[in-house]
N, C-alpha and C positions, 0 to 999 in steps of 0.2 A: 187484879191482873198484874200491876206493876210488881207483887209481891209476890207470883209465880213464876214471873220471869227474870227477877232478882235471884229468887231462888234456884232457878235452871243456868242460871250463866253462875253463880256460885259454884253448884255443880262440874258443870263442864270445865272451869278452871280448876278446879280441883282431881279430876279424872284427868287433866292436860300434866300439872305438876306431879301425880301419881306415877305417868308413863314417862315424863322427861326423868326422878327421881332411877324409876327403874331401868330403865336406859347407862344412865350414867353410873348404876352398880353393874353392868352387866361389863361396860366398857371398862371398869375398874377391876373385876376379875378377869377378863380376857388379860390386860396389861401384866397382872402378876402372873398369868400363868406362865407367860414369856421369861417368865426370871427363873424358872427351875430348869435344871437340864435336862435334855431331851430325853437322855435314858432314863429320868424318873419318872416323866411325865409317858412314856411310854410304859412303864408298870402299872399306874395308874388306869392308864385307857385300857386295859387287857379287864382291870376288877371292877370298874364300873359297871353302874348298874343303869337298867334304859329309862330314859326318861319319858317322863310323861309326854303322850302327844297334847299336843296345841287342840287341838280337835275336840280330844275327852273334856277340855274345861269349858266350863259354860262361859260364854262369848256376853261380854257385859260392857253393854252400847248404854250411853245417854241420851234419851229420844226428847230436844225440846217442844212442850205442848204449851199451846196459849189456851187458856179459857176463856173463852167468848160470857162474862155475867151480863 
């Protein structure tokens, strides 16, 4: 048991630093978009293309289980 639940809190910290990780590129590209001028970033947003929704992607939770041996 202790070596299921070592492994589950392994886990979960590692899905924690995955989404702190991604977080912090996301606020790292928002910062540099800020640095091009608005007339190019407005040619930009005109050819872009749609992004995926949030929805379409399978939704990927850590469920911690204890096993009762």
């Amino acid at each position: 048991m202790a070596q299921a639940s070592t492994w589950n809190i392994l886990q979960t910290l590692s899905a924690f630093k995955s989404r702190r990780r991604r977080d912090a590129n996301h606020e790292h590209a928002l910062r540099e978009l800020k640095r091009f001028p608005s007339h190019l970033l407005a040619d930009c947003q005109r050819e872009e293309l749609p992004l995926p929704r949030a929805a379409a992607r399978p939704s990927r939770h850590l469920r911690i289980v204890e096993s009762r041996a």
